[in-house]
N, C-alpha and C positions, 0 to 999 in steps of 0.2 A: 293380724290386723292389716287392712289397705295401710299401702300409703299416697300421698298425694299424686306423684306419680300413676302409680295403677287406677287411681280415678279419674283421674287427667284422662287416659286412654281410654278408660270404658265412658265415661260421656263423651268424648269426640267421637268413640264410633257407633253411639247412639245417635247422638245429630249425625252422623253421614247417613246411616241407615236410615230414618227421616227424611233427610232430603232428597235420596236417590229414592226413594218412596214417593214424594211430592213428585218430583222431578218426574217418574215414569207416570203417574195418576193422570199430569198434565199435558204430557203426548200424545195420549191414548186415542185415537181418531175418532171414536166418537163421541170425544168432547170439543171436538173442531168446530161443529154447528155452534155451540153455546157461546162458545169461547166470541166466534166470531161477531155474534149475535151482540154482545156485550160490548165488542170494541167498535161496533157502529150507533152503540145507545147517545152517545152527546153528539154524532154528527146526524142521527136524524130529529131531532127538535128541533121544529120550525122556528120557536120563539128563540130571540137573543136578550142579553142580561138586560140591556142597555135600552129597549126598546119593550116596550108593552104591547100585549097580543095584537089589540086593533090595528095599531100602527101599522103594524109590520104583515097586519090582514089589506088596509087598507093600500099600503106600497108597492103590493101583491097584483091588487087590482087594478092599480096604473098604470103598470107594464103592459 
């Protein structure tokens, strides 16, 4: 019979194998495009929280 010990170890080195799994999935270079893709999703929306589309159509137009 395990004891707490020896299951202690075998799921720590299940999450490490896991993460180092994760870990290489997400460097892979051609997840670069998406990846990037994704961390430019909130900076290209024109509209702001605070402000309603027209407005900020309109604020657009005055410049």
């Amino acid at each position: 019979m395990m004891d707490w010990g020896t299951l202690s170890g075998i799921m720590t080195s299940i999450i490490l194998v896991l993460f180092l799994g994760i870990w290489i999935w997400a460097w892979q270079p051609e997840r670069k495009k998406s990846f990037d893709e994704a961390a430019q999703l909130a900076l290209d929306d024109p509209e702001t929280p605070d402000q309603p589309a027209s407005s900020n159509q309109q604020a657009e137009k005055a410049k």
